[in-house]
Structure formats: C-alpha cells, structure tokens
N, C-alpha and C positions, 0 to 999 in steps of 0.2 A: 234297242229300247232307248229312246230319249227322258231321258229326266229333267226338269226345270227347277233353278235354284232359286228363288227367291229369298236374299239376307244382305241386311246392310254393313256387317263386321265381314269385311275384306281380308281378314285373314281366316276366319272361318268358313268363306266362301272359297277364297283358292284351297285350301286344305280339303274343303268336300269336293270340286274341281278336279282336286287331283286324284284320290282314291276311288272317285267315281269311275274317271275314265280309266284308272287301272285296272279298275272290274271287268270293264268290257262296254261301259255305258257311254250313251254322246251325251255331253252336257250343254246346256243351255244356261242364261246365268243372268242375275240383275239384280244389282242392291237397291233399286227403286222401283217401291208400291206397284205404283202406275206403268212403270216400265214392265214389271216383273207381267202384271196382267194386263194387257195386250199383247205380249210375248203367247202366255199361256191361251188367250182366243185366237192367235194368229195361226199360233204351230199346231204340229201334230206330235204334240206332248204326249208319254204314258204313265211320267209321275210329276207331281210337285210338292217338292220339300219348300214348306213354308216358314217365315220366320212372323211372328205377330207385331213386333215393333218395327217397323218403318218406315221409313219419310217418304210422303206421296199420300199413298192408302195403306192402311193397319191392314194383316194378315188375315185378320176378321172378315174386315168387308169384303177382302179378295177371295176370302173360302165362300162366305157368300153368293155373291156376284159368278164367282165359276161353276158352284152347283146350281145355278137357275141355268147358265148357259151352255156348261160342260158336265152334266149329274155324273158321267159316267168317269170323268176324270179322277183317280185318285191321289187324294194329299194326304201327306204326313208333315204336321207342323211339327217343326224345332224351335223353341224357343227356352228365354229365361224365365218364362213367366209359366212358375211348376204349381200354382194353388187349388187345391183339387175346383174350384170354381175355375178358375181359367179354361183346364182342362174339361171341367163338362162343357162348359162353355164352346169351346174348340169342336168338339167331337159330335156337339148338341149342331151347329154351325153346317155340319157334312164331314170334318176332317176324317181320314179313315184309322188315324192314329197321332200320336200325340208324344213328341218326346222331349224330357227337359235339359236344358242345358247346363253342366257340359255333362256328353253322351260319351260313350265309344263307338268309334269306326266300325268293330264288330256287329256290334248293335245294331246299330244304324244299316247296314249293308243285311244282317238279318230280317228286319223290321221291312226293310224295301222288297226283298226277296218273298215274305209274306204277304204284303199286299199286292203286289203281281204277279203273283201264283191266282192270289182272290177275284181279282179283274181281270186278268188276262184266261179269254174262252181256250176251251181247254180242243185243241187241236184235232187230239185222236176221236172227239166227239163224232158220232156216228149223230147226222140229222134225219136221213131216211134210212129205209131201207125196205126193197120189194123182192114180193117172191109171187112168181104167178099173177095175176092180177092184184094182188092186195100188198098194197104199201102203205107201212107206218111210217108214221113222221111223228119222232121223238121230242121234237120242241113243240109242237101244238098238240100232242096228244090225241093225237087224231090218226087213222086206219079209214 
C-alpha cells in the first residue's frame, strides 16, 4: 500500500514518514500544495493524508480537484483546523475522514486501516460463478 503525505510542518511529516513505513507502508511525501497534487495524479496512490493549510494549493482545492480526477482515491485530512465547519466543509469536499491536530499515532494508523478495508475490493469476492449452463454474476446481478 502506498500512502501520500501531503503537510508542510517538516517535523510532522517525518514523524508520519516514519511510523508509516514502520507499519509496512511505502510513503510518498511533499510539503507543497502543487507538488503534493501532481504527485497524487501522477502515482499509483492508495491513501492521502492531507493537511488543509499549504503553500501552493489549500488541501481544499486538492480534495477537490482529486475527487473530479481520482473519485476513487481515498483521503483523510489532518489538519489544525478542528471547527465543526471546517470539518463538514472537508468531508462535504469528498475527504473520507477528517482528523485534527494534534492526533495519536494510534489513531491515526486505526483511522488509515478503516478506510482501506472501505476502498480496498474485498479479495475473496466471488464475481461469478457457474454450474451447468447457468452463471451468476454477482456484481451485475444478473444469471
């Protein structure tokens, strides 16, 4: 699983960097807006943790701009900005969650865990299956 870091506090960034990859995750990383999304249209991203303040493009535009081009990408913003408007704001945007700062590590690695269980197709998913001439196919509903 690759995660993408979007935050421009440099020590908050290597601290998620590093427990990230502890976990078992490859990190991608960029304390600028603009850098951070072109990262995120370029790669083959499966989360990004956003932060709402910074320089380039606000977190905003970037959850934006990635749900018209990436709907299926999911993000979880981190930021300072805890006002329950910010946060419907965020979640109103596409975020798939919303956390304020400061978090725990815990947390945070639960919270990631929950929303890639949510996006991530679930494996053992059976799509067809035939017996004799007649096969079902479980994602279109159709026999």
């Amino acid at each position: 699983m690759i995660i993408l870091i979007i935050e421009d506090d440099i020590s908050i960034l290597r601290g998620l960097k590093d427990n990230l990859t502890f976990e078992g995750y490859s990190v991608l990383s960029s304390a600028d807006g603009q850098e951070g999304l072109q990262i995120a249209l370029e790669k083959n991203v499966d989360l990004l943790l956003l932060d709402i303040m910074l320089p380039g493009i606000n977190g905003y535009e970037i959850c934006r701009r990635l749900k018209k081009e990436k709907p299926e990408l999911p993000i979880i913003m981190i930021t300072a900005r805890g006002s329950e408007m910010d946060k419907v704001g965020g979640l109103d945007l596409g975020a798939d969650d919303y956390l304020t700062k400061p978090f725990s590590i815990p947390e945070l690695l639960a919270r990631i865990r929950a929303v890639l269980r949510r996006s991530t197709p679930d494996q053992n998913e059976i799509e067809k299956y035939s017996f004799g001439e007649i096969t079902l196919n479980f994602k279109k509903f159709q026999a």
